[in-house]
Structure formats: structure tokens, C-alpha cells
C-alpha positions in Angstrom: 93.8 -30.4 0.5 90.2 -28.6 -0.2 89.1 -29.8 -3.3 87.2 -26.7 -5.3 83.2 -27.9 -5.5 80.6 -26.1 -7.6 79.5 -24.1 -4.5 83.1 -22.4 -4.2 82.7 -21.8 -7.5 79.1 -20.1 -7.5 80.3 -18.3 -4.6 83.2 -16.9 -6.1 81.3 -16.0 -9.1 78.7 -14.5 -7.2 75.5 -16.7 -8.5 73.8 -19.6 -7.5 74.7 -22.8 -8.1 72.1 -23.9 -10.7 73.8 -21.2 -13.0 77.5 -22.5 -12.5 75.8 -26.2 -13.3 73.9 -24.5 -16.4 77.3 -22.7 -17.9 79.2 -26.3 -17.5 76.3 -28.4 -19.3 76.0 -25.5 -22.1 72.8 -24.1 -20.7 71.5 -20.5 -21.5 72.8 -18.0 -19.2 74.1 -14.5 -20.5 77.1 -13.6 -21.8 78.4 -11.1 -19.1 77.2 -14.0 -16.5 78.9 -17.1 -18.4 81.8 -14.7 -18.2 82.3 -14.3 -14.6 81.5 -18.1 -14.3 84.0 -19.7 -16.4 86.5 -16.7 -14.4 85.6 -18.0 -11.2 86.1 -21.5 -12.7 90.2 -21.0 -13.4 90.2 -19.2 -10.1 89.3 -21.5 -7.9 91.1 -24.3 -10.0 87.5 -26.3 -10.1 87.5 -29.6 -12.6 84.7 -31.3 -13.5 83.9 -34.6 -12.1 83.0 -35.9 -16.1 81.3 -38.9 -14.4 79.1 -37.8 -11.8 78.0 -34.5 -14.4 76.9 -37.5 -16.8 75.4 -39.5 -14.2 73.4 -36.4 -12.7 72.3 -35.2 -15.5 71.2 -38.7 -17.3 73.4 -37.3 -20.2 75.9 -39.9 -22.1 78.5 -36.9 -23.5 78.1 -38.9 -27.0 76.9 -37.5 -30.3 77.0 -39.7 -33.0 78.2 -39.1 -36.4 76.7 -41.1 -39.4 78.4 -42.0 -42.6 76.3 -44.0 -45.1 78.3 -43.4 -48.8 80.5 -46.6 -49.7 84.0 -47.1 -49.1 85.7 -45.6 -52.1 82.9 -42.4 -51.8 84.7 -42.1 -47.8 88.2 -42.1 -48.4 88.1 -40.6 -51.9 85.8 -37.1 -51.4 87.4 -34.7 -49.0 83.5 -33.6 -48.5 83.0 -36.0 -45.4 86.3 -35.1 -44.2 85.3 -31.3 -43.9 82.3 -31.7 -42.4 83.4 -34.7 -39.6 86.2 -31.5 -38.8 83.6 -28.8 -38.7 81.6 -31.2 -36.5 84.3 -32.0 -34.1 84.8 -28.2 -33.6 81.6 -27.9 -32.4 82.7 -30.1 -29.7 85.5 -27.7 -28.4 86.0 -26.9 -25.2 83.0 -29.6 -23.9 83.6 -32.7 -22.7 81.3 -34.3 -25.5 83.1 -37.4 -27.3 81.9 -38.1 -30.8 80.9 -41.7 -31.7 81.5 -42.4 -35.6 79.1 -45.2 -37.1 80.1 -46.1 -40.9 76.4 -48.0 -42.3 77.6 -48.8 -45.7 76.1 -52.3 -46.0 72.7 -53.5 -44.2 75.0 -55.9 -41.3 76.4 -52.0 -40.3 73.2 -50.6 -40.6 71.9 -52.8 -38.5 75.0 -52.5 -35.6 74.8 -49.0 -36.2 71.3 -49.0 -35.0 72.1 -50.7 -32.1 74.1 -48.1 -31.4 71.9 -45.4 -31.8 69.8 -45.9 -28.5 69.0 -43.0 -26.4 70.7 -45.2 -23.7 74.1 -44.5 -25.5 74.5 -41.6 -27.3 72.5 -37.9 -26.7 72.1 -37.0 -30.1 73.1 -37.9 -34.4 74.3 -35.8 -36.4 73.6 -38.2 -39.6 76.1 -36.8 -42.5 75.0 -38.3 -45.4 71.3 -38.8 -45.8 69.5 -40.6 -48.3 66.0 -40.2 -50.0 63.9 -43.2 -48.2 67.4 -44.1 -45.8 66.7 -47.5 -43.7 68.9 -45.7 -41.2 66.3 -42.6 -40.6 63.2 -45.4 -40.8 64.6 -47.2 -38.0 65.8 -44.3 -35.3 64.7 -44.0 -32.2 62.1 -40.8 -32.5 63.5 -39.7 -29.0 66.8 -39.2 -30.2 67.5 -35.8 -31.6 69.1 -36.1 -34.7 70.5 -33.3 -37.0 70.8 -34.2 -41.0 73.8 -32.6 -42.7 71.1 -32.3 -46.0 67.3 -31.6 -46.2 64.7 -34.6 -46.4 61.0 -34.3 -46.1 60.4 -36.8 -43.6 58.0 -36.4 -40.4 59.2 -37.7 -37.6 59.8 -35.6 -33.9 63.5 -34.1 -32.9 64.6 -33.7 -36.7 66.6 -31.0 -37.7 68.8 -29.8 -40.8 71.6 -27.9 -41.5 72.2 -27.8 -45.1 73.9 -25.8 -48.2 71.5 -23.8 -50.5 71.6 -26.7 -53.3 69.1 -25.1 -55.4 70.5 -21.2 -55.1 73.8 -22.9 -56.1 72.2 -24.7 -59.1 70.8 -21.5 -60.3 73.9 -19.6 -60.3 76.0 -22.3 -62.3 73.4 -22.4 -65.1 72.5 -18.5 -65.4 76.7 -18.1 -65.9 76.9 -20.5 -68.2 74.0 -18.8 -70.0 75.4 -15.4 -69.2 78.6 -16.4 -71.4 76.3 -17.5 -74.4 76.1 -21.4 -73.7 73.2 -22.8 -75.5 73.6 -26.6 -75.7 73.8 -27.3 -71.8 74.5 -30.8 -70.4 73.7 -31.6 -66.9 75.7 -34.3 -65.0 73.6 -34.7 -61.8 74.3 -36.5 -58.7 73.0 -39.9 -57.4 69.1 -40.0 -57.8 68.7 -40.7 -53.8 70.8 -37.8 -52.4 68.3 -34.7 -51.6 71.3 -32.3 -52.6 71.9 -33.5 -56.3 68.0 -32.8 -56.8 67.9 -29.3 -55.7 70.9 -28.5 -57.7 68.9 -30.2 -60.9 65.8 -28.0 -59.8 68.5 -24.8 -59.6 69.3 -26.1 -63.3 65.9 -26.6 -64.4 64.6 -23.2 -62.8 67.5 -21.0 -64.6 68.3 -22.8 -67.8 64.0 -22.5 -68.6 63.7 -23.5 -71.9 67.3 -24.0 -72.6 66.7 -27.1 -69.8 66.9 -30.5 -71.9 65.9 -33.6 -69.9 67.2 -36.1 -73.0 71.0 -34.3 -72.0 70.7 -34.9 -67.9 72.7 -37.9 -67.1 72.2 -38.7 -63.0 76.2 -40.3 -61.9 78.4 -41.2 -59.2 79.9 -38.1 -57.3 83.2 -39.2 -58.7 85.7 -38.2 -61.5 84.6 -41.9 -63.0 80.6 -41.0 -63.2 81.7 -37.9 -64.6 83.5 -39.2 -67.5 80.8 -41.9 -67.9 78.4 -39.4 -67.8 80.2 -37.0 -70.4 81.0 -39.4 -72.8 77.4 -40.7 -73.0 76.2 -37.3 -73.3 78.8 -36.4 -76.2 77.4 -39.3 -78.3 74.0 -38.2 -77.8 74.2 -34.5 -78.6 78.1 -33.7 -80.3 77.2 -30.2 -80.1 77.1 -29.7 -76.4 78.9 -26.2 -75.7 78.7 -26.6 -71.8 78.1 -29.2 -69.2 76.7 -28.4 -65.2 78.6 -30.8 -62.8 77.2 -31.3 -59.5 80.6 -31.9 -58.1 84.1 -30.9 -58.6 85.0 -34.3 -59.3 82.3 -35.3 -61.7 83.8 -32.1 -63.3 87.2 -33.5 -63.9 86.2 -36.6 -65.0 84.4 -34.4 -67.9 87.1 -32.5 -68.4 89.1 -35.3 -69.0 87.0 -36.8 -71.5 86.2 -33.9 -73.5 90.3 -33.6 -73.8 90.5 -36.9 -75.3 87.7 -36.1 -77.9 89.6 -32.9 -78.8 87.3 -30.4 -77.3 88.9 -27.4 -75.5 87.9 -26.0 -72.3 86.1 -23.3 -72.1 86.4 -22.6 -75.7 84.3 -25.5 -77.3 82.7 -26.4 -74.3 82.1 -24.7 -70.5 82.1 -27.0 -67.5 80.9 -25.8 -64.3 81.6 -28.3 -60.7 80.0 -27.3 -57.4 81.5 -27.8 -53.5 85.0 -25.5 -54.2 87.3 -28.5 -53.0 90.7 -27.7 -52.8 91.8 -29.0 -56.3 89.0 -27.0 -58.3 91.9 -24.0 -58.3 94.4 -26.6 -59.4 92.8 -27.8 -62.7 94.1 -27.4 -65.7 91.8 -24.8 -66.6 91.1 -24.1 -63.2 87.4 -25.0 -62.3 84.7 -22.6 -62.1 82.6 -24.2 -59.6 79.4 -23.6 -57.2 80.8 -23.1 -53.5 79.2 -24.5 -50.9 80.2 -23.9 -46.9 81.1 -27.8 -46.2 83.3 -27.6 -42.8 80.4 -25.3 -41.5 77.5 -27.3 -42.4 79.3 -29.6 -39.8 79.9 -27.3 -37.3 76.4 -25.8 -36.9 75.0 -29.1 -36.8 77.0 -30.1 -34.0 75.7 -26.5 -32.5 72.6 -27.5 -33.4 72.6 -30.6 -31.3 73.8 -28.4 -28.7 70.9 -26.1 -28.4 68.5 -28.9 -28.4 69.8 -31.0 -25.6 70.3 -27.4 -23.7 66.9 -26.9 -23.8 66.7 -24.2 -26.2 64.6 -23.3 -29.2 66.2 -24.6 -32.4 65.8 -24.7 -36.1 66.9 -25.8 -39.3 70.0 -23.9 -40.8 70.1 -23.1 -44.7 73.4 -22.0 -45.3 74.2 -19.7 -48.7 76.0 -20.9 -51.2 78.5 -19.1 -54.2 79.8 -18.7 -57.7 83.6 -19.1 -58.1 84.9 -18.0 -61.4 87.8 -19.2 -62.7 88.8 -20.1 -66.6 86.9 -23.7 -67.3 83.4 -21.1 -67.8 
């Protein structure tokens, strides 16, 4: 029994055979052509020999996906969740298999590494970057790697795809000021992630001279830092009538805290989370938060990597970010 080759296919599609290879290695070719191609593909029943493709093209059909937070950060925040399922629906439909390396400690960092060779994988898609990360320092520069946050680093074949931190920071604070908040706390993120600074510089930019630096308190992402956080801030300043979270969780924790000290939400005080999980609609008020497109940020930068290793001009994505108003502000 005949079995279909890529020259059946090309002829039945009626190109050449580069442009079959081109559509089944994600290569630019237009729309109406990568059409007739992947027609002529069920047509003539033609599969892929996964193997020889890889081999041919010196191509791996791995992209790496990064995961630096700790343990309790990884299981606890639905955040890295989202964007691993964004990134794996990038890979639909290609025969692409995604490697995940989880660098929590400096023995993973350094397997992890290892396994970031050129020889290995095609491209990263690194997840959760840090400010001055041992991971980026140590990369191979010929890899092409795609950070799921901004960083000013120089280095060759780095990309970002990224939420608008600082728009999102701007529209918390000018709400809370909107609704007559005067006394604003700011719970910020972990001084080493790029995304909890431009949501402080969103803060700082909006608030203006209502921005206090002695009632910024940088925490964990979790509900824990933000009860910390709120309770310090409560003893400094008693008069605080709203609080910016830069998380949902953070914002819980606050909430939680200002319950036990007899302060209502939003009455006494306003609290404002950002990223829109899934439980910011199911607090008790239900939080107004900052939204931020988390499955997608993983998604285009596994189209990102895409692009690249096809060849084709590529850029950094800034993705928008939005106010969700509910009854906590």
C-alpha cells in the first residue's frame, strides 16, 4: 500500500513542495494557500514522519516552560496555572511538546540550565522572571526565549509578552480617588518581580501628591503578606480609608484583617486587588480588582516563540489591562 509523501501532497494541492514543508513547520505562506494545503493533507491521508521532520529541520519540537516562584507560590496562585494553559494552547494542533523546568532552589537552577541547551529544546518561554534572575544570566544567548513579564536586560533573541502593569496601577488608584479616598495604603508586590513595580509606578503616577511612601509595604503575593502588610500599615497610620493590593490574594488577606479590627469594607476602608482570579467575585464584599489577561499572556508567548523559530519578524506584546468594579471600592 502507497504511502502518501509530501510530493502527493504538493501535487494535490497544486504547489511546490517547499510550501507543503513550510505550512507543516508553521512557516509563512498565505491564508488561501495554507488552506488548500492542510485540504490536500486530509485528502491524501498524509502523516507526518515527527522524527525525520525534526531531524531535517535540526528542530527538537521542545519549548520550555520556566517556573521560578517557590512551592507554596506554584500550587497556591491559580496565576501560573493560567498562563502554563494559555501556553499549551499555543501548542495546538503542532507537534511541539512542552518541557516544564521548576528552578525554585539554586540545585534546580542549575539542572534546569542544563536543560536549557539549544541541543534540547528550540525555544523558553520563562514564566516568572525576576529582577537580576541567575536563570536569564546564565542562558544560552542562541536560545530564543520569551519572558511572560518585562525586564531591561540586553541580551539577543529576548522577547516579552506582558500585562500593562502600570495602566492597571493607574486605574486602581484614580478609582479609589474618584470615590473620595484620601488616606491610601499601598500593599506592593515582591521588590524583584518587574510587574509589582509598574503597578507601584501606576500608584505613584495617579495618587500624585496623595502617594505616601511611609504607607507602601512591599509583601508576598499571598493572602498571608497581605494581612502582614495590612496590619503593619494599620498601626502606622489608623486612619487609612483605602488600601491598593497588587494581587487578589494580598487583598483578602487585608480584608481579613481589617474585619478583625472592626473596620467595614468599603465603608471605612476601600481595598482594590489586581489579576481578576476567579474568587475576587466570591468575596465577601466582592473584590474590585485590576484585570489582567493571564491565560493570554501565555498563549501569545507561545505564538511568539512561534514566529521566531518560523523565521518571521517578531516583537514584544503589551497586553491591556482593566478595572472591575464590584462593592469592596
Amino acid at each position: 500500500m502507497h504511502r502518501p509523501t509530501l510530493e502527493d501532497v504538493a501535487r494535490a494541492a497544486g504547489v511546490g513542495r517547499g510550501t507543503v514543508s513550510r505550512v507543516l513547520n508553521g512557516g509563512s505562506v498565505s491564508a488561501r494557500t495554507r488552506a488548500k494545503v492542510e485540504a490536500a493533507i486530509i485528502e491524501c491521508g498524509y502523516e507526518a514522519n515527527v522524527h525525520a521532520r525534526s531531524l531535517a529541520s535540526g528542530r527538537n519540537n521542545v519549548y520550555a516552560a520556566v517556573l521560578t516562584q517557590p512551592y507554596g507560590e506554584l500550587f497556591e496562585d491559580p496565576t501560573f496555572g493560567n498562563m502554563l494553559a494559555g501556553l499549551s494552547s499555543a501548542l495546538t494542533g503542532t507537534e511541539i511538546g512542552l518541557s516544564l523546568l521548576i528552578a525554585t532552589n539554586e540545585d534546580e537552577r542549575e539542572r534546569a540550565i542544563r536543560h536549557l541547551d539549544p541541543g534540547r529544546v528550540d525555544g523558553v518561554v520563562h514564566l516568572t522572571p525576576h529582577i537580576d534572575d541567575p536563570i536569564l544570566a546564565s542562558l544560552n544567548p542562541d536560545l530564543p526565549t520569551v519572558l511572560c513579564d518585562v525586564i531591561d536586560i540586553s541580551r539577543p533573541n529576548l522577547w516579552a509578552v506582558h500585562a500593562d502593569d502600570v495602566l492597571g496601577g493607574r486605574l486602581g488608584a484614580q478609582h479609589l480617588v474618584t470615590q473620595g479616598a484620601r488616606t491610601i495604603a499601598i500593599i506592593a508586590g515582591p521588590d524583584d518581580a518587574p510587574s509589582a513595580r509598574g503597578r507601584l509606578d501606576g500608584h505613584r503616577e495617579a495618587l500624585g501628591n496623595l502617594f505616601r511612601p511611609d504607607l507602601v509595604i512591599a509583601s508576598p503575593w499571598g493572602s498571608e503578606g497581605g494581612a502582614s502588610a495590612m496590619a503593619a500599615l494599620l498601626a502606622r497610620e489608623p486612619g487609612i480609608d483605602a488600601v491598593l493590593c497588587a494581587s487578589d490574594r494580598q487583598a483578602i488577606g487585608a480584608m481579613t484583617v481589617l474585619a478583625t479590627q472592626g473596620r467595614r469594607v468599603p465603608d471605612d476602608v476601600r481595598v482594590v486587588g489586581f489579576d481578576d482570579q476567579a474568587i475576587a467575585a466570591r468575596t465577601q464584599p466582592a473584590l474590585t480588582t485590576v484585570r489582567q489577561p493571564i491565560t493570554e499572556v501565555g498563549a501569545e508567548a507561545g505564538r511568539l516563540l512561534h514566529r521566531v523559530l518560523a523565521g518571521e519578524a517578531a516583537a514584544s506584546i503589551l497586553l491591556p489591562t482593566e478595572l472591575v468594579v464590584r462593592a469592596s471600592a
